[in-house]
C-alpha positions in Angstrom: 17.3 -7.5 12.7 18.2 -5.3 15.6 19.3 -6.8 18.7 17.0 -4.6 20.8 14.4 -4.8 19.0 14.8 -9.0 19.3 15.2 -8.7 23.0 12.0 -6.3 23.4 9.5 -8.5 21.4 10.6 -11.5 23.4 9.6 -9.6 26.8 6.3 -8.5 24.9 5.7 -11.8 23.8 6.2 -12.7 27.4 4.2 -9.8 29.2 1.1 -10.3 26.7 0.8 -14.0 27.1 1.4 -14.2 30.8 0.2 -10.5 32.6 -3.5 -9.7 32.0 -4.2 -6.4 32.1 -5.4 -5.3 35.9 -8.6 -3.7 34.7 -9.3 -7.3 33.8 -10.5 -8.2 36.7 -13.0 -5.0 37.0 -16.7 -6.2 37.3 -18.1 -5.3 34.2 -21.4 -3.9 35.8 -19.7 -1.7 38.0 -16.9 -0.7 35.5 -19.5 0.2 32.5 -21.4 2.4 35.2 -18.8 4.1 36.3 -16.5 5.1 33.3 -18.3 4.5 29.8 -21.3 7.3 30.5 -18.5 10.0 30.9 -17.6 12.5 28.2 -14.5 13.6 29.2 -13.9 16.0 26.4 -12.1 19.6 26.9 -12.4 20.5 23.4 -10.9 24.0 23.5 -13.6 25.6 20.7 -17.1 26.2 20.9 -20.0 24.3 22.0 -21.3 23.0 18.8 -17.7 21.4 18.1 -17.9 20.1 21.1 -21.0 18.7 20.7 -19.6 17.2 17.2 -16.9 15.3 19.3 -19.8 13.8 21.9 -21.9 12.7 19.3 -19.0 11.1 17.8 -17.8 9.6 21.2 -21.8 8.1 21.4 -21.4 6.3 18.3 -18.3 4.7 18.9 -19.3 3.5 21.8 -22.7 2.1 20.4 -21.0 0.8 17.5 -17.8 -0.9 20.0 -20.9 -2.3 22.3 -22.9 -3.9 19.7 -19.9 -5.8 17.6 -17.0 -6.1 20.2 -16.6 -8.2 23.4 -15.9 -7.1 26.5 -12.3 -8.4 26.6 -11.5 -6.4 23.8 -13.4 -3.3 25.1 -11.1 -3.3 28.3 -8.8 -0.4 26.9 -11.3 1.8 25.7 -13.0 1.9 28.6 -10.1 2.4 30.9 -9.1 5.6 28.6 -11.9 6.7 27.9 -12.2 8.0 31.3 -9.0 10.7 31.0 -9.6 11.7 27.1 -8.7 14.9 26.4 -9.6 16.2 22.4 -8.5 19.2 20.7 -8.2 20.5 17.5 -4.6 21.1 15.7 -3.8 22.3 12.0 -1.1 20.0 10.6 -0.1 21.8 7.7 3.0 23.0 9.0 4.3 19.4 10.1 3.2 17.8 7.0 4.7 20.3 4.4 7.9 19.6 6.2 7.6 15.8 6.8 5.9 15.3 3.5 3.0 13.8 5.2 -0.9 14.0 5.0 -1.9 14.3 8.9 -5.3 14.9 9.5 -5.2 13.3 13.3 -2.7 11.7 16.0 -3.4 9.7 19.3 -0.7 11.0 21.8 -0.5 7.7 24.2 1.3 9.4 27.0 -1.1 12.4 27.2 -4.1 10.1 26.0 -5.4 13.1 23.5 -6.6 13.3 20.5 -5.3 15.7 18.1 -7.5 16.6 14.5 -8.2 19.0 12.1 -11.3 20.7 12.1 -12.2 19.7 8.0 -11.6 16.3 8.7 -13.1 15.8 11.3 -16.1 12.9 10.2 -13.5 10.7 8.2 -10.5 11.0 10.7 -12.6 11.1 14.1 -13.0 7.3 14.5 -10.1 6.2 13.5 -8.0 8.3 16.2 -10.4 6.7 18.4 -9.9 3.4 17.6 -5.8 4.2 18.0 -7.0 5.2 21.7 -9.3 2.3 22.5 -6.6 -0.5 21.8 -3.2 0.8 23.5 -2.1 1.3 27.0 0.8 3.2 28.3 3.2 2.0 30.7 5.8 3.9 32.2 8.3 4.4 29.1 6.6 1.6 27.0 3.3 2.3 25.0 1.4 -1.2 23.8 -0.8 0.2 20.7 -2.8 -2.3 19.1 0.2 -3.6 16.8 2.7 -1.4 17.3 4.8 -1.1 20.4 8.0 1.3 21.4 9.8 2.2 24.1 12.5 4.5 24.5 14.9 2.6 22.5 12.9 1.0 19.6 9.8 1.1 17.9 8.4 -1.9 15.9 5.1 -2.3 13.6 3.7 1.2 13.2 2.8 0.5 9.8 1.2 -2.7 10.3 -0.9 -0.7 13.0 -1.9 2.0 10.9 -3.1 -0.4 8.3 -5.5 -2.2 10.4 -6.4 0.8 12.3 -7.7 2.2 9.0 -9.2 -1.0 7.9 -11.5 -0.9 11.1 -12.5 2.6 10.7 -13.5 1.7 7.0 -15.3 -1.6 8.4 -17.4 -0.3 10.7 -17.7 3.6 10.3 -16.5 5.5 6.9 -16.5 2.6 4.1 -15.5 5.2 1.5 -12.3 6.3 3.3 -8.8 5.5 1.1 -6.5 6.8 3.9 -3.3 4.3 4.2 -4.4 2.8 1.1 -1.5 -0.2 0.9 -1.3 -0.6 4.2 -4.5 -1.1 5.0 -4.7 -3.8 2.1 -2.1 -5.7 3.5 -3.4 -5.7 6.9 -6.5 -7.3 5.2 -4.1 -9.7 3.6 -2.9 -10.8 7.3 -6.1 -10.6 8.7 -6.8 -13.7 6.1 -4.8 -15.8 7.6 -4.8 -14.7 11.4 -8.9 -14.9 11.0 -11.0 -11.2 11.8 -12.2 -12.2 15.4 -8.9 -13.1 16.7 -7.2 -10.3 14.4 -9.2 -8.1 15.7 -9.1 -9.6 19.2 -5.4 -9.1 19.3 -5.4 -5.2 18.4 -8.2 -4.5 20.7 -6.1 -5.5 23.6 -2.7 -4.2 22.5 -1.0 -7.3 21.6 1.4 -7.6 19.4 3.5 -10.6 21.0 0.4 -12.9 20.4 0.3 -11.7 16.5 3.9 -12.7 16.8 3.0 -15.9 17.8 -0.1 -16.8 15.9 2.0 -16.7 13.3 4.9 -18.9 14.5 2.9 -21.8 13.1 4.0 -20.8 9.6 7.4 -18.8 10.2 10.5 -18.0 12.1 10.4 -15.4 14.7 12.9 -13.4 12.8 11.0 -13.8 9.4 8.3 -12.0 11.2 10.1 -9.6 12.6 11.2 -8.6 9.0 7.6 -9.1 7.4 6.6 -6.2 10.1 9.6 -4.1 10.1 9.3 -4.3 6.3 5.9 -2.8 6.9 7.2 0.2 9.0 10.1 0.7 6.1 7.6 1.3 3.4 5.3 3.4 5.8 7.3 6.5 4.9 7.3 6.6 1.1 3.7 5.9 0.3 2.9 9.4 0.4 5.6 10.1 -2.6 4.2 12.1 -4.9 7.6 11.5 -7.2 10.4 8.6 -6.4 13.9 8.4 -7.5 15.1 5.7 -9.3 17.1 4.2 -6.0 13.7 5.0 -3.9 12.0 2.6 -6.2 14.0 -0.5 -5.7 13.5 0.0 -2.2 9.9 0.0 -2.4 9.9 -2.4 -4.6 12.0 -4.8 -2.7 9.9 -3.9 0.8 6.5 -4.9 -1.1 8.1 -8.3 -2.8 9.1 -9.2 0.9 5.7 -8.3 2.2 4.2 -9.9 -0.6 6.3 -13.0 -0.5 5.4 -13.6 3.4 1.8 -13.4 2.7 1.9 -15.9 0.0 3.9 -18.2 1.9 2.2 -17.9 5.2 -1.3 -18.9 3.5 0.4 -21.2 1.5 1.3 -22.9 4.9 -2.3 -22.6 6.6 -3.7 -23.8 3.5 -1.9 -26.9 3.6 -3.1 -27.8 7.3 -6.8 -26.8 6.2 -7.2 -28.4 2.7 -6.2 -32.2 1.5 -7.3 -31.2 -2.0 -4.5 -29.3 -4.0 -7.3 -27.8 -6.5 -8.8 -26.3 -3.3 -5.5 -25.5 -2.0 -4.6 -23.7 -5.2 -8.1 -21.8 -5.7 -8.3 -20.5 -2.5 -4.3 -19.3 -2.7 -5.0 -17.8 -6.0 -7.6 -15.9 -5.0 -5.9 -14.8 -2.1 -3.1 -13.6 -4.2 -5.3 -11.3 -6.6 -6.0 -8.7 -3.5 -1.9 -8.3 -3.0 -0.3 -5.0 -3.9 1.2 -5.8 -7.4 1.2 -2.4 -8.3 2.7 1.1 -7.1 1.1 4.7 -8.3 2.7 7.5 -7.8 1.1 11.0 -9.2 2.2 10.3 -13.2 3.7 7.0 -13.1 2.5 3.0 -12.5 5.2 0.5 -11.1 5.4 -3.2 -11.0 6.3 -4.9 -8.0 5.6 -8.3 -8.6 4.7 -9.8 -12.1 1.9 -12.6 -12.9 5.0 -15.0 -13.3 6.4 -14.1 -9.9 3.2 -14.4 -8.4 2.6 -17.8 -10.1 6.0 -19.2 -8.6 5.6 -17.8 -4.9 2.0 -19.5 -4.9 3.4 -22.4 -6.0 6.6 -22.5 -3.6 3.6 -22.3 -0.8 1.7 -25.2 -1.6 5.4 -27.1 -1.7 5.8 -29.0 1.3 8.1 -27.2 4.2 10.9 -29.9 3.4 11.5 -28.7 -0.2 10.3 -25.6 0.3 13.1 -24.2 1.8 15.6 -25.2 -0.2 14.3 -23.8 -3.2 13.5 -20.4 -1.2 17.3 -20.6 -0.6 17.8 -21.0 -4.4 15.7 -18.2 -5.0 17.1 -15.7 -2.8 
């Protein structure tokens, strides 16, 4: 793992567990009042696009009000105030990135780029991207992601549970970020939704970090997220080469295998009865990605056997546990 990236997570760890954010300590009556009945659009087209973007705006907010807490409203509200929107055609940038961009939250600027086609399906989940991250200086704190000038750590994860949100509460038939959203689902198992959810509302990915020290190592989690952000830019491979391949597949078995492990380890503090234990792991482990489709072809990333053994090795007591991991490796 890289040094920097070590040394900035412990400071974020630090800064999220120990410096509220200063809009905290807003009144709610007078900070609702003054911010949250403002459309601050400056949608550059005509007015019925524009009204598109306030209905949407009304929604979100209705939807955010009803569901979420105030805490976890704090950033929404705060950028809500400044939000700029326009509309941007991406297929330039994605023709030569080999992407599929339909929208983008730019932090610094807080605006929201999107195409005009996409606007229903993409809309709310650039919106959730704005109403869980704050800016600071050279640093942006986006629900799970974070980077700075130097490093950039858990964009994937991020994107995943961004996506898995906007399918939750607003566009249920969406298949954007497919695997990633799946395995944010996977974590969101074991973290729990409220406090999941809790910790992307308010941009904190040090407390993620260390909800799940109870089970791991911070540099195990490290991996389990930069694993995340290593596979984030193949998934849109229409075609892989062999060596491609192995490097997916070894990404998803380390993804795959932290998962198991992790609610291996929580099962264990929940449940004295092993046939509990091992019900509740194995249905836990039928909702992994086992599989990886590309346009023609269908690869296997983790077999029934593997996924047998790595469910049992986390319902093996820590003490043996390890060494066998070490065997295994």
């Amino acid at each position: 793992m890289n040094k920097n990236i070590l040394e900035n997570i412990t400071l974020l760890i630090k800064y999220s567990n120990n410096h509220p954010l200063a809009f905290h300590k807003l009144k709610r009556k007078n900070f609702q009042n003054s911010v949250v009945t403002k459309y601050p659009s400056k949608l550059k087209t005509n007015t019925s696009l524009q009204d598109n973007f306030e209905e949407a705006i009304a929604r979100f907010k209705q939807v955010l009000q009803s569901y979420f807490t105030f805490q976890e409203l704090t950033n929404f509200y705060h950028n809500l105030a400044s939000l700029e929107v326009d509309f941007k055609n991406f297929r330039i940038s994605n023709f030569l990135f080999n992407e599929h961009i339909v929208g983008v939250y730019k932090a610094q600027k807080n605006k929201i780029f999107i195409t005009e086609d996409t606007f229903k399906s993409a809309i709310f989940h650039e919106l959730f991207h704005m109403a869980s991250t704050r800016a600071e200086k050279d640093t942006i704190y986006s629900g799970f992601s974070y980077s700075s000038y130097d490093s950039v750590l858990g964009k994937g994860l991020n994107e995943g549970y961004t996506e898995l949100l906007n399918q939750r509460y607003f566009n249920p038939d969406n298949y954007a970020y497919f695997y990633l959203t799946v395995i944010a689902a996977n974590l969101e198992q074991i973290i729990g939704q409220k406090r999941m959810r809790y910790l992307y509302m308010t941009s904190n990915l040090g407390g993620l970090i260390s909800d799940l020290r109870k089970y791991f190592s911070e540099e195990e989690i490290l991996k389990f997220i930069a694993s995340i952000d290593a596979v984030k830019p193949y998934l849109n491979e229409e075609k892989i080469s062999k060596s491609e391949w192995l490097k997916i597949k070894h990404l998803f078995q380390e993804i795959n295998k932290f998962l198991i492990l992790c609610y291996g380890e929580k099962l264990q503090n929940l449940y004295q009865d092993e046939t509990i234990r091992k019900k509740e792991l194995d249905q836990f482990s039928a909702f992994l990605v086992t599989d990886f489709l590309t346009q023609d072809h269908s690869y296997e990333i983790l077999s029934d056997q593997e996924i047998d053994y790595y469910c049992h090795l986390a319902l093996t007591p820590r003490i043996f546990q390890d060494e066998e991991r070490g065997r295994r490796k």
